[in-house]
N, C-alpha and C positions, 0 to 999 in steps of 0.2 A: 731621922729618916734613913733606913737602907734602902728598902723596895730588892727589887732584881736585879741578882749582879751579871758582871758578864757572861757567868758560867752557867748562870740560868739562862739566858739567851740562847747560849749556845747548845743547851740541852734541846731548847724549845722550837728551835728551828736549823734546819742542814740541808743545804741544796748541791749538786749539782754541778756544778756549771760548765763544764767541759763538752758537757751532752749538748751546748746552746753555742758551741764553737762549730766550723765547717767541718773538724776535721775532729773524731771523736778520742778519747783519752785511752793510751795502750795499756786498760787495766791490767794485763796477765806480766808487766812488765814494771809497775809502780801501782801506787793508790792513785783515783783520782782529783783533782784538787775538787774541796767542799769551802762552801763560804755559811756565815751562820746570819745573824741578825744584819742583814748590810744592805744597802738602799738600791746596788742591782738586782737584786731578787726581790725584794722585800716593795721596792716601789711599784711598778708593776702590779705585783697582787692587790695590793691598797688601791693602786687605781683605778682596780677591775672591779674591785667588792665596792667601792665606794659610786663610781657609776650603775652598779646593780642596787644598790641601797636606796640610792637616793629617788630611782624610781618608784619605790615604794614609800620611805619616807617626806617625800616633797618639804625638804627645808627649804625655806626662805630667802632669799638673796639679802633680806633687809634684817633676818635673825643674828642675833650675837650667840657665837658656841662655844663650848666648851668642853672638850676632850679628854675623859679623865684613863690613864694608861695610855699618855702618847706615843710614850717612845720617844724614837728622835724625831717624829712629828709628821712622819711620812703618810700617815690617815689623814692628821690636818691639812697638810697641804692638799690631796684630792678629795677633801671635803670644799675648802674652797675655791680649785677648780670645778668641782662639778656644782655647787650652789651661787658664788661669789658672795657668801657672809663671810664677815668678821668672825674668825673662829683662831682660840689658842688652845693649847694643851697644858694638861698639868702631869707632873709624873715623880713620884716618891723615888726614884732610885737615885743613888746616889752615882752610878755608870753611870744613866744617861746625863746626871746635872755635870758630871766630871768631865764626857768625852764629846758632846754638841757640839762644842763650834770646833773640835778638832777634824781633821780628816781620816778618814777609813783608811791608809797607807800604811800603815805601822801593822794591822793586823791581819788586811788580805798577803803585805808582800809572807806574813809568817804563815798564813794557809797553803802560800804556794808551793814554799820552802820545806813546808811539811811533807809535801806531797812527790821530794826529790828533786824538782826545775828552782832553777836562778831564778828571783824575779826580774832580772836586769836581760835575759839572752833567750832568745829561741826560742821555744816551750812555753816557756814560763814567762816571759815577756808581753806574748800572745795572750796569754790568761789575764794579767796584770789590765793590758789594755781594755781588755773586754770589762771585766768588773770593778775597776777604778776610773773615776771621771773627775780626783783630782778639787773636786769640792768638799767643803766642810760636809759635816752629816748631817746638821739640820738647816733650813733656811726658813723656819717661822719660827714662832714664841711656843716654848715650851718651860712653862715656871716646873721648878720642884717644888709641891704643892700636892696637899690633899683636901682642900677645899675643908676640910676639918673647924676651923674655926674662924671667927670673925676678921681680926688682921688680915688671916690666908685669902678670904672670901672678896676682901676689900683689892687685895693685890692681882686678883682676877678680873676684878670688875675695871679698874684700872689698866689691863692690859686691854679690854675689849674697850676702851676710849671711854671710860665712863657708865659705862652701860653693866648692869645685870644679865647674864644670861638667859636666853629664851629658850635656847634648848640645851640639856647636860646629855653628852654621852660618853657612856662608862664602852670604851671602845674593845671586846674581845678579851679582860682581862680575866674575869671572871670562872676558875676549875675545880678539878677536886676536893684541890687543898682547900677551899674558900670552906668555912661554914656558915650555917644560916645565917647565925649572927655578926659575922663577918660581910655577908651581903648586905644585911640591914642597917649596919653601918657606914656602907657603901650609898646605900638609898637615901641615908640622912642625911648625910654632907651634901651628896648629890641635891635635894631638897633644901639645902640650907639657904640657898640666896632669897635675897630681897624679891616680893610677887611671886611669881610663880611662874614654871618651867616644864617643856618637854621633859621626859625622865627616859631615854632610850638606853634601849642595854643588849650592844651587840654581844651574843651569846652560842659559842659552839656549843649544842648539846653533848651531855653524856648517858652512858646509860644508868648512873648513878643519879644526875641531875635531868632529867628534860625540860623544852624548854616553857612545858606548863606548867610544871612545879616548881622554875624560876619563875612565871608569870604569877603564880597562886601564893606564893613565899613573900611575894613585895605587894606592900600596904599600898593604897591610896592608888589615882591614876598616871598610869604605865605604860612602855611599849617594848616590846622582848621583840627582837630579828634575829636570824638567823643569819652567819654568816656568808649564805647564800643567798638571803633574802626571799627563802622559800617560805617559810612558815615566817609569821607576823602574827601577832598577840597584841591586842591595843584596848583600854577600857580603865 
């Protein structure tokens, strides 16, 4: 297993953050600091989409999930605040299996640093406080795991206390790069467990992809959302 390394993260997401302090950042005088895949920005949005989702998906309280591209698990966790199922993640990268139970310190204080401020004095300080809370970066189950085969499958079902999952979601990982049969592959595993399962597949469209030609692309019955939760495809 590789999956995405941190560099992929970092390509894939860059916020801000100085813009979300009182007092905004003297771009004409330094850069201002950016933070990338990290649970003050990144949680938040997961909380917002996942309370927007769920009104349309109406998961279960009494469902077992399963979260395939967790991450460090920040979708699962306001999956089960907004349902209260039993839900874990699974995630091929070899980053997140390596740096989960570590803390985000080591690479915001090097954002800061980049960006000319100490993170120990003044400035920089201020920023440190604001996007470090000084916790591990995940606090639920995320196996490195692609549901791929029987052992892996067994080691899921195990983490949901025994149980099979009821509903699989392939959470937003889904782009360019994917080919069809690279989806299709994704839809099998996803389908692999014991009975039978939700199959959702949160999906940014592209204009390369939309997301009826991912809906029409995958066999059997489906449910394609939008990241916003505007369009839903189900059948």
């Amino acid at each position: 297993m590789v999956g995405w390394t941190k560099a992929d993260y970092d390509n894939a997401y860059r916020f801000r953050v100085e813009r979300h302090l009182p007092t905004p950042a003297p771009t004409n005088i330094r850069p201002e600091v950016r933070i990338h895949y990290h649970k003050k920005m990144m949680g938040p949005l997961l909380t917002n989409r996942w309370s927007v989702l769920q009104a349309v998906l109406n998961i279960l309280s009494t469902d077992k999930v399963c979260v395939v591209g967790a991450g460090f698990g920040w979708g699962v966790d306001a999956i089960i605040t907004e349902t209260g199922a039993v839900t874990v993640g699974i995630d091929i990268s070899d980053y997140i299996a390596a740096e989960q139970t570590n803390t985000e310190e080591a690479e915001l204080r090097a954002e800061v640093s980049a960006a000319g401020l100490d993170p120990d004095a003044d400035r920089g300080l201020e920023v440190m406080q604001f996007i470090y809370d000084g916790s591990v970066r995940s606090n639920v189950v995320v196996l490195q795991n692609d549901a791929s085969t029987g052992p892996q499958r067994q080691v899921i079902r195990t983490a949901l206390g025994g149980n099979w999952p009821s509903v699989v979601i392939a959470e937003d990982i889904i782009d360019d790069t994917w080919t069809d049969t690279d989806i299709e592959n994704l839809r099998n595993a996803m389908n692999g467990f014991g009975g039978s399962q939700r199959l959702i597949f949160v999906y940014k469209a592209t204009p390369t992809r939309t997301h009826q030609d991912l809906f029409d692309l995958l066999p059997g019955t489906k449910e394609v959302i939008s990241t916003d939760g505007q369009v839903y495809l189900s059948g």
